[in-house]
N, C-alpha and C positions, 0 to 999 in steps of 0.2 A: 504494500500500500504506500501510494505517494500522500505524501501534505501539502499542497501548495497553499500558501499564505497569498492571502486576497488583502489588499490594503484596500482602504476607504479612496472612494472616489473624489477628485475634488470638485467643489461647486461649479468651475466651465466643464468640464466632463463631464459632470452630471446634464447640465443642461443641455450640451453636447446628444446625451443617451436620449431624454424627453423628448428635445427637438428629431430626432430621428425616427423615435418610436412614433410619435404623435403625427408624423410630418408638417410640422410647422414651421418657421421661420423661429431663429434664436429670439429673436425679441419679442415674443407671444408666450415664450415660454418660461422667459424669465424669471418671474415672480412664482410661479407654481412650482419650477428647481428651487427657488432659495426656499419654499416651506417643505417641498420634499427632501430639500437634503437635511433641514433643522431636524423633521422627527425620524428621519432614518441613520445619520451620521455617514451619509455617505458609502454606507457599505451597499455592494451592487445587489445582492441578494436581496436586502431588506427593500430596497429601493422600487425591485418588481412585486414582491410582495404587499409593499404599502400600494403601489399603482395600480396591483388588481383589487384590493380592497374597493379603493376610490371606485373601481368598474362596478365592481359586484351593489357598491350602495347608490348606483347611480349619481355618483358626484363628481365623475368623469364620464362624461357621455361621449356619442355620434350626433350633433346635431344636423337634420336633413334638409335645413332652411338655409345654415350659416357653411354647410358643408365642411367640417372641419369638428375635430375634437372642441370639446367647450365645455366648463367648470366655473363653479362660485367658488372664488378663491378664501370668502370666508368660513363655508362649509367643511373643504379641506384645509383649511387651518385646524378646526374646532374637531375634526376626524379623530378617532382616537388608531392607535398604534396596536399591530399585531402583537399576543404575546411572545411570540418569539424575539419579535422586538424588544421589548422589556427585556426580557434575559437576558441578553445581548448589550443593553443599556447598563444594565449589572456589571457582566462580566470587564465593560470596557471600564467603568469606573473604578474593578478590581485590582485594572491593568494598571491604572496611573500610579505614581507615587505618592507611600504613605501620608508624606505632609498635603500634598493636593487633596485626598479623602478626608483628612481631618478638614482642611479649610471648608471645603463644598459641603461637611456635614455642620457646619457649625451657620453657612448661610442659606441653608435649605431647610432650618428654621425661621427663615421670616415668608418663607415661601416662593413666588416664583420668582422674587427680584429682592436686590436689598442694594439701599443708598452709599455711598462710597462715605459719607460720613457720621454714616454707622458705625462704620467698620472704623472711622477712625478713632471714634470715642471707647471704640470695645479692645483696641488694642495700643499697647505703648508704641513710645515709635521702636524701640528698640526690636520688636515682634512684629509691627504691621509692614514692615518691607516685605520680609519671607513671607509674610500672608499674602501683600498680595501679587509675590512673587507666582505663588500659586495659583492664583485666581487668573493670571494671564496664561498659566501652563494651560488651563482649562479652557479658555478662550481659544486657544490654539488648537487643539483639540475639540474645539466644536460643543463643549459640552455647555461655558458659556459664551455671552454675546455682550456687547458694553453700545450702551446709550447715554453718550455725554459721563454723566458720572453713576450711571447705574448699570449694574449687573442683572443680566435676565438669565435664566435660566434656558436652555434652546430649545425647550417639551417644559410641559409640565410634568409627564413621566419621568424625565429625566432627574427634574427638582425631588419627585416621589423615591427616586432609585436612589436618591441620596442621602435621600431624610431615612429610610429604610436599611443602609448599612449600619445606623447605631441599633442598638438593643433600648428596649422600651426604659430601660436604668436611664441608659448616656442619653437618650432626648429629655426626661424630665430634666437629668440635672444641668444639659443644655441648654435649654428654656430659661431654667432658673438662674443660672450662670450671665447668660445674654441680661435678659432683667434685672439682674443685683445690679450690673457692672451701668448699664445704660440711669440706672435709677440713682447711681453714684453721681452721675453728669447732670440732671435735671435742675434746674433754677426756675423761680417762678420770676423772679428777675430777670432773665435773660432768656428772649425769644426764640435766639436761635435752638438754642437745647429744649426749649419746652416744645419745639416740634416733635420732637421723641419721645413724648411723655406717650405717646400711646401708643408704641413699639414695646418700651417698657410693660407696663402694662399689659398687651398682649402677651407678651412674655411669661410672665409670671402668674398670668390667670391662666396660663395653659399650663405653665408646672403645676399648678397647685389642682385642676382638671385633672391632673395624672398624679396627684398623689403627696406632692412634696410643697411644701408651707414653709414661710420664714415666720413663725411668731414675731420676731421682732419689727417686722416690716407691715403686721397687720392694717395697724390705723394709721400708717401712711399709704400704703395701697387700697383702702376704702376710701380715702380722701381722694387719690389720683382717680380711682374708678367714678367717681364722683363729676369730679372735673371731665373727666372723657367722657362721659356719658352727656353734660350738659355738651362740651364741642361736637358730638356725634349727630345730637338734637339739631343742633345750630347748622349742619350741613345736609341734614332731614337723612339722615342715616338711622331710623328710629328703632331696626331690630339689635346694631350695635349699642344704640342705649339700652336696650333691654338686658343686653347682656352683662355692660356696665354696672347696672345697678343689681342685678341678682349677685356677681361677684363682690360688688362693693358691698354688699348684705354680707356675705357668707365671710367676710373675712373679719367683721364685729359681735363681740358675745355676747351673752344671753342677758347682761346689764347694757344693751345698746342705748334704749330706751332714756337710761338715766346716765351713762357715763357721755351718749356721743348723741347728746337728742338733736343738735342741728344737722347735723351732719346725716343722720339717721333719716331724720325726718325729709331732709332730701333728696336722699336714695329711695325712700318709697315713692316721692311727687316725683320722680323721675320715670319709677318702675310703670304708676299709674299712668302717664302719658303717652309711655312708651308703647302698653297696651292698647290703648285705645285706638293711638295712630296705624296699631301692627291690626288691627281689626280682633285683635282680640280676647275679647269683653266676658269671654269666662273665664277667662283668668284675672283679670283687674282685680277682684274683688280680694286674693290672694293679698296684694298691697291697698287697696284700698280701707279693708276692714280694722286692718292693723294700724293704719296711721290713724282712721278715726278716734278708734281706740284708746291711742297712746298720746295722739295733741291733746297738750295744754291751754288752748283758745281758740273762740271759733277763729280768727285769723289764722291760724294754722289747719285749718280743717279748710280754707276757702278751695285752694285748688284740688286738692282731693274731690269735694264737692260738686267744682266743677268738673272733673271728667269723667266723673258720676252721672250727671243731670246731659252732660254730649252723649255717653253710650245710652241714655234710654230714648235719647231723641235718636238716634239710629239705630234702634230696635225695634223703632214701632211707636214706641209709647210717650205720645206728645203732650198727652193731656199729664199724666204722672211730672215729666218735665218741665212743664211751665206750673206745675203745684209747689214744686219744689226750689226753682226759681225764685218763686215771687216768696214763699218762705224765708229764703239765703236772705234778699233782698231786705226784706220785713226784720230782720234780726241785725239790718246792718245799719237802720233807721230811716227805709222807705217804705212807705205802705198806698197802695192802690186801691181803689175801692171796688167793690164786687161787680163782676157783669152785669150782672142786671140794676145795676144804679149807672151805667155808662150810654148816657145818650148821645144824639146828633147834638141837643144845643150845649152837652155840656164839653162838646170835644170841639164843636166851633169856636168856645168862650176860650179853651184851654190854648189851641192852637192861637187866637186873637190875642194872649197874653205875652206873646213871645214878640220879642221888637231884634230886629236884626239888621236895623236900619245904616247902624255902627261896624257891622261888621268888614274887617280886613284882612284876608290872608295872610301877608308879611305882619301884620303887628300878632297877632294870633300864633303864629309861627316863630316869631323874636322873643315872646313874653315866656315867664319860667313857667314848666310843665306843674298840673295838681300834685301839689307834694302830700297829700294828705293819702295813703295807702290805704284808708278803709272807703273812701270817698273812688279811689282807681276799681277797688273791688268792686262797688257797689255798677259802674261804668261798665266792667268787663263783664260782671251778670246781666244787665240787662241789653248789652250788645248780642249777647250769647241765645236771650230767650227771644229776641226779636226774630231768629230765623226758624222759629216753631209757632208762633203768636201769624205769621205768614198762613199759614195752613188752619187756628186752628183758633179762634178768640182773636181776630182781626182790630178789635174795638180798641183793645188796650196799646197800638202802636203808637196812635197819634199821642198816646197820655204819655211812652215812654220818651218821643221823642224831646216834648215838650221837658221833660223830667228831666234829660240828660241835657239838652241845653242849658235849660237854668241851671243845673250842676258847674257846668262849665264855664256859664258869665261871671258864677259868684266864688267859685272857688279856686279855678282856674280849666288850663284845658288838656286833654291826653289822648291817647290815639282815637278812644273811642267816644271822644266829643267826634268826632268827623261823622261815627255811624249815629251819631244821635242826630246831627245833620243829615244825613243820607233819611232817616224816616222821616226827619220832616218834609223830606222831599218826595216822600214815599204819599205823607198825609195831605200835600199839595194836589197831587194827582188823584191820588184816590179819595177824598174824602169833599175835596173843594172844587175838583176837575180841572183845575188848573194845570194843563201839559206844560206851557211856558215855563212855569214859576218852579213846575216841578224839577226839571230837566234841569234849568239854572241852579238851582241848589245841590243836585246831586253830582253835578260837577264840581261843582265849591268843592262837595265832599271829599270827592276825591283829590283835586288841588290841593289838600288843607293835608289830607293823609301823606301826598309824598309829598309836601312839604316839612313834617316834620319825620319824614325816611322811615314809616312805619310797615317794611314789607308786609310780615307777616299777618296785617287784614287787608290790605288791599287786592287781594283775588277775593274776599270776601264782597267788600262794596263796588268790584268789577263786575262783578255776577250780579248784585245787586243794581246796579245800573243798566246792565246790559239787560236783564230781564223786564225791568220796568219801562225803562225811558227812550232805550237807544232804538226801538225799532215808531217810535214817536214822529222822529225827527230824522233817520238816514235809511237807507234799504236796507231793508229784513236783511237780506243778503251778504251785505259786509257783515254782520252779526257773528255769522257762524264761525269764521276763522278766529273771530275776538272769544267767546265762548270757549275755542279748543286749547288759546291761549289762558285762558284762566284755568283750564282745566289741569293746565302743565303746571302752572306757578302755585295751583293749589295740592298739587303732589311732590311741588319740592318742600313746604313750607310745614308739610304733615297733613293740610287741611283736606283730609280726605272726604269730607261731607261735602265741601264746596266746590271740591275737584269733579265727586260727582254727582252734583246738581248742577253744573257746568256744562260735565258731555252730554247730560239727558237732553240740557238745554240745547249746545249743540244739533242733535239730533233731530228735534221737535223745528229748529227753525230749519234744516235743510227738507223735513217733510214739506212744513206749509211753503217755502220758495219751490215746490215741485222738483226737487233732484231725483233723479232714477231710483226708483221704490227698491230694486233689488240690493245698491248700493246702500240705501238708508236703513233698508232689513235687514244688513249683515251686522252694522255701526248699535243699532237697539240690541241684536242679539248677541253681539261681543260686549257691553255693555251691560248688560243684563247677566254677563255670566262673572265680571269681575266685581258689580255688587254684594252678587251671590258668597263671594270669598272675601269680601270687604266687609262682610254684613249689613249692609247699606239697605236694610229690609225698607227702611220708609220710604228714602226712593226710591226703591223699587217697586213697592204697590203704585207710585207716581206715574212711573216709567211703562210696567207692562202693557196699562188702556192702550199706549201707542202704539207699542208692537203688534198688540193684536189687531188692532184699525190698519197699521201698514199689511200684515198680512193677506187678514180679510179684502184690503185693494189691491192685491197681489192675486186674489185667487187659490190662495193658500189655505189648507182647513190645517192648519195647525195649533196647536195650545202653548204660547209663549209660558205659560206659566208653572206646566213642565218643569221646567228648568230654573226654579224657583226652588229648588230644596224640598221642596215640600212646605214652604210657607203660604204660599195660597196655589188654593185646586184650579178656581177659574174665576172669571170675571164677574160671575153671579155672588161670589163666597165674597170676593173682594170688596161689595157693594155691599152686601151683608157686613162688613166690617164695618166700613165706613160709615154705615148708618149709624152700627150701635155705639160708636165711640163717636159718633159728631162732629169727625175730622172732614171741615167743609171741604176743603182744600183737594181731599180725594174724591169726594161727592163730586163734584164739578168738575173734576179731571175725568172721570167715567163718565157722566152724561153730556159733557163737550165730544169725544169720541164718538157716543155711540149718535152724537145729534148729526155727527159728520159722516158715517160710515150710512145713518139710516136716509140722509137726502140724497150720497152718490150711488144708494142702491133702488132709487125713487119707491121708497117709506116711508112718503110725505104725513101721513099722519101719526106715525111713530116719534121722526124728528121733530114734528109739531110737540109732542108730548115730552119730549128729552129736551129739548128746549127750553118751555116752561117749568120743566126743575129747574130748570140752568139759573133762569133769567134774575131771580131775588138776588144773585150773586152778582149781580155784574159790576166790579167797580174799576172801570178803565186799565185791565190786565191783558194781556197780550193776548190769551185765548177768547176773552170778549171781544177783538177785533172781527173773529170767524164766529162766535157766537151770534154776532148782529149781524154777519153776511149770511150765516146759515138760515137764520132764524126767518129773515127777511127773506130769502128766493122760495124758501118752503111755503111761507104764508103766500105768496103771489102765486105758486101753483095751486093751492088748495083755493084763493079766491075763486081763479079761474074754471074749478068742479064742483066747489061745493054751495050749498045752499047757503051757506053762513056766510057771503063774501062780504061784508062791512066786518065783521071782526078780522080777520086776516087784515083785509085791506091795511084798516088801522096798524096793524104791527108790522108790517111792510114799511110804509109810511113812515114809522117810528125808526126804523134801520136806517131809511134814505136819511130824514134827518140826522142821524146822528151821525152816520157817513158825511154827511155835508159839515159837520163841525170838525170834522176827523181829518176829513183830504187838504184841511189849510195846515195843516203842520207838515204832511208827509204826501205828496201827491204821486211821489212813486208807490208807496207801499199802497194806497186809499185809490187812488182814483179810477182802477179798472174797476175795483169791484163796486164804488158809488155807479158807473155806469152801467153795468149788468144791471144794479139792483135798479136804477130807472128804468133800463130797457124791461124790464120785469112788470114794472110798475104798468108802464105806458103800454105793455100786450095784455095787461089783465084788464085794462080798462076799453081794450078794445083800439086803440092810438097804433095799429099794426105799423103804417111807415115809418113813423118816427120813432117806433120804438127798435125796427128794421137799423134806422141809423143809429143809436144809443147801442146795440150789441154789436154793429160796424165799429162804431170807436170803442168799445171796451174792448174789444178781441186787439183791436191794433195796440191798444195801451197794453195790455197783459204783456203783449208780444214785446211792445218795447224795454216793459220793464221785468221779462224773462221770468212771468210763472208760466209755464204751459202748460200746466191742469188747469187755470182759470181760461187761458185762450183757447182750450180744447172746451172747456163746458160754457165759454160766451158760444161759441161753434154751434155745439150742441140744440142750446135754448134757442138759437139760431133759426137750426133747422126744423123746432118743433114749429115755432112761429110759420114760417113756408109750408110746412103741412099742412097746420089747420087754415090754414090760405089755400089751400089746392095748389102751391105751386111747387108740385112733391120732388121736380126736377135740380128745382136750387137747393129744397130741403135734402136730399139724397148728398148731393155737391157740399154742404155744411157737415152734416153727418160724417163723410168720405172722412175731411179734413180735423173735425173731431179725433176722428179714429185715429190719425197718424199723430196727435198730440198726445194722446193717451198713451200710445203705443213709445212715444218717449220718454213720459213718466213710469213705463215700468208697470201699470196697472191692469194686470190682466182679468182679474177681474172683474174690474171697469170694463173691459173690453168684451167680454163674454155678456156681459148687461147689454150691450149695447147692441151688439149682435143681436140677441134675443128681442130687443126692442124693434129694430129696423131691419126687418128679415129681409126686405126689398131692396137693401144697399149690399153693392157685393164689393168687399173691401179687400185693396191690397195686402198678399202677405206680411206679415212685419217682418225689419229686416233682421239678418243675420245676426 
């Protein structure tokens, strides 16, 4: 038997090998040698081995378009490596020198990369040359790679093969080793080393995970874990704080309580946050029982309390959370009066008491912030209950706003004076109808927010703006991207409620702009499945009406709800919910849905009926925009058959009106549909030409201002009008052109309707 020794390939030979196998050009192939040679080393055998891998999982293909091999080069990045491979990464790491296998095992505990001056705080100089004398032997051999001053590992396997030649002893006490020496370096004085405070750290929470404790190092590494937990927060890293804070727990005794109560006591507000944020809310109660428990004042109990009273508003249970709210509140020395003592004149008078005539951004913003901390509390709760009091006891917002202002004039002002402006601008619009005044204010709000640099709610009153004001005054349209943008900024920040009541929102406005239903039914049911694991149960009762309305106009008999865990069965159970809890806010979110699915399925007296639930709700909210279009085209059909036509009339009438106060703010979003609802008007009454013209300019406006569901059903109403005229030939021509607007929106079963309706039109395929 011969042995012939096979050396490692080098990177242009390799590339060499790919370019010839693959037949391609060297520079195509470039980049897929430099990650084929990283996890094979070069060696020839491993090289066809990894590359039929890549065959076999389809991640190097034949494409028949591009003619030519073709690969996602981040795919095979992310490939994992034959075992043969692996052993082979063993034996080669056996092969180097001793000192090489110490150094690589000593940096394949920080895992796939470690900073150059780490290394130089973990060694004297007299030691760190030979170190990293080594560390380029390894380099040279392929095993590492250097970026500017950091070392990578060339695999992660590789990194694994090297953490794996110690024995489970020599990693704890290399952990621990790493950690004492880096924990020697730390200054909270000196920036540059406190960048290592959470290397350290990590270090030592993983010796002691495996076994090995410094007693004397305890209540300084509950304190660091303390400290990293808040930096980890601070970069919305929130399962690292989780982690932080259970280690920061475990390394204080069983006198925590009395020897280290601040410090204690902020390891659990850390634990509890951390929960909440990670979604979750059965385990919170692990930390939260205990802090209650053990604080010495409600001010020590306030943010426990609070992430208490956020998990029940994201479980469902709004009414429990705004009981307990206004509790906090009442105990912190504000007290509200009972619902049923809250009228129109007494919310008029409250709102009439507030004078804002004074008000300036820069002086507001130059003046010192409320220094009074039970006064900030008192601010942070009733910012907090405003986003439940939305859905569910409407009346008390304009009291809160009015509350937090005068808070703010006499005492001073904090972030969430802004939200207490943002509701008065809330109680503008809604309560006085003032769109102007509203709008102007809730921009202040926000002005006022980042002028005193308060990230962390400003996706809060971004979402709040955007849901009230902004579709007022600019196209629905631009919306949606501002929406998706709050939805990111509210998942860096932790705010995972506002992230997503953000995408729902998202969502909801690219339905009513008409974007492709197939598109918009992936977005609610990707959406609906990260709630599901966020536990975001309230939005989600919000959320599903839609998905089922988008499906149902899809033609789809599917149950979105399904996919709800098993928190609600179906739309019927959910409505049974919402009745027995009083939560209006879902009430009207169901029968706005089913007012829309039951007019595009001509249901006209269903939607007549789903309507008049709606209608005691209406207080200038973006789903009352389609409330009063829906409401209004159904009454103008049923004028037109039934006996009753002076009642309809009337509420027809009453839509055109309010459209006509509506289209001077926004004539993009308002004005197709004020004209339908004319042309509606002017064909019930018999007015055929003119009403012939009013559905000619509404279909042109829709068209200009890009909803094609409305230009496909001005079409429609179009061609009913030419029917009962006998003039079936233009009617059939409207119909056609319907269908192919339908057919854009994705709604097939709008189109199977319609079909069934006008068996006499023979309509083109849709396309491919």
């Amino acid at each position: 038997v011969t042995k012939l020794r096979v050396d490692p390939v080098s990177l242009k030979d390799t590339n060499k090998m790919l370019s010839t196998v693959l037949r391609l050009p060297l520079r195509l192939t470039r980049y897929l040698t430099i990650v084929v040679h990283s996890k094979t080393l070069g060696n020839p055998f491993h090289i066809k081995a990894f590359l039929q891998s890549l065959v076999n999982e389809k991640l190097l293909t034949y494409s028949l378009v591009e003619r030519r091999f073709v690969w996602d080069i981040l795919a095979v990045k992310a490939a994992s490596i034959h075992k043969d491979i692996v052993g082979f990464l063993r034996r080669k790491l056996l092969s180097l020198p001793r000192s090489v296998q110490e150094s690589l095992k000593v940096i394949s505990c920080f895992g796939s990369q470690v900073d150059t001056d780490i290394i130089e705080i973990l060694y004297s100089s007299e030691t760190l040359q030979s170190f990293m004398e080594d560390l380029k032997c390894a380099v040279n051999e392929s095993i590492l790679e250097t970026r500017g001053r950091v070392y990578y590992f060339t695999h992660d396997s590789i990194q694994q093969a090297a953490y794996e030649l110690m024995s489970l002893e020599e990693q704890r006490e290399c952990h621990c080793y790493i950690g004492s020496e880096l924990l020697k370096n730390i200054s909270a004085s000196r920036e540059p080393t406190f960048l290592f405070m959470f290397d350290a750290v990590d270090q030592l929470n993983i010796s002691k995970a495996m076994g090995v404790t410094v007693p004397a190092l305890a209540q300084v590494l509950s304190s660091l874990n303390s400290r990293a937990g808040d930096r980890s927060m601070e970069v919305g890293d929130f399962v690292t704080a989780l982690s932080y804070s259970e280690f920061g727990i475990s390394y204080l005794d069983e006198s925590k309580w009395t020897s280290n109560y601040e410090l204690c006591l902020h390891l659990y507000e850390i634990g509890c946050v951390a929960c909440y944020v990670n979604g979750q809310y059965d385990k919170i109660h692990l930390f939260l029982d205990e802090l209650l428990e053990n604080a010495r004042c409600l001010e020590d109990t306030l943010k426990g309390h609070y992430v208490r009273i956020q998990s029940l508003g994201v479980l469902g249970k709004v009414s429990e959370a705004i009981d307990k709210s206004f509790d906090i509140i009442r105990q912190l020395g504000q007290s509200f009066p009972p619902l049923e003592e809250i009228t129109p004149e007494l919310l008029h008078s409250e709102l009439a008491s507030i004078s804002l005539d004074d008000f300036s951004l820069d002086q507001i913003v130059a003046a010192p912030k409320l220094p009074d901390t039970k006064k900030c509390w008192i601010m942070k709760y009733m910012n907090n209950v405003m986003t439940y009091l939305v859905f569910l006891r409407q009346q008390y917002l304009p009291l809160l706003a009015v509350r937090m202002i005068m808070l703010s004039q006499k005492y001073g002002y904090c972030n969430e004076s802004a939200v207490g402006l943002s509701a008065y601008a809330h109680a503008q619009l809604h309560h006085l109808r003032n769109v102007d005044e509203g709008f102007r204010w809730s921009k202040n709000a926000i002005l006022l927010l980042e002028g005193f640099k308060a990230k962390e709610l400003l996706p809060r009153l971004m979402c709040f703006h955007h849901s009230h004001f902004t579709f007022w005054k600019e196209p629905i349209q631009s919306s949606c991207e501002l929406f998706l943008e709050v939805h990111r900024q509210g998942l860096l920040i932790g705010d995972v409620e506002i992230a997503s009541i953000s995408r729902t929102n998202f969502g909801i406005r690219c339905f009513v702009c008409g974007h492709e239903l197939t598109v918009v039914g992936k977005e609610f049911a990707s959406h609906a499945i990260d709630m599901v694991q966020l536990k975001q149960l309230r939005h989600l009762s919000l959320h599903l009406p839609y998905q089922q309305l988008i499906l149902k106009l899809m033609g789809i008999d599917k149950n979105p709800y399904a996919a709800s865990a098993g928190v609600f069965v179906d739309e019927d159970s959910l409505l049974q919910h919402a009745v027995s809890t009083k939560e209006s806010g879902l009430l009207h979110t169901i029968y706005f849905t089913r007012l829309f699915l039951a007019y595009w399925f001509e249901r006209y007296e269903e939607a007549a009926e789903m309507a008049a639930c709606y209608r005691g709700a209406t207080a200038m909210r973006f789903s009352d925009v389609y409330h009063a279009l829906y409401e209004g085209l159904t009454a103008f059909c049923l004028a037109r058959s039934s006996v009753d036509e002076p009642k309809w009339m009337v509420l027809g009438e009453n839509a055109i009106a309010t459209y006509r106060s509506w289209v001077k703010h926004s004539s993009w979003n308002f004005e197709n549909k004020l004209l339908l609802l004319e042309a509606e008007h002017l064909f019930a009454k018999g007015e055929t030409e003119a009403a012939k013209e009013k559905y000619e300019t509404s279909i042109e406006s829709a068209r200009r201002h890009r909803f094609v569901h409305e230009e496909g059903l001005a079409m429609e109403l179009l061609g009913r009008l030419y029917r009962d005229s006998g003039r079936l030939e233009e009617a059939k021509e409207q119909i056609a052109l319907a269908h192919v607007c339908y057919d854009k929106w994705g709604a097939k079963g709008v189109l199977d309707r319609l079909g069934a309706s006008w068996p006499e039109v023979s309509f083109l395929p849709p396309d491919p």
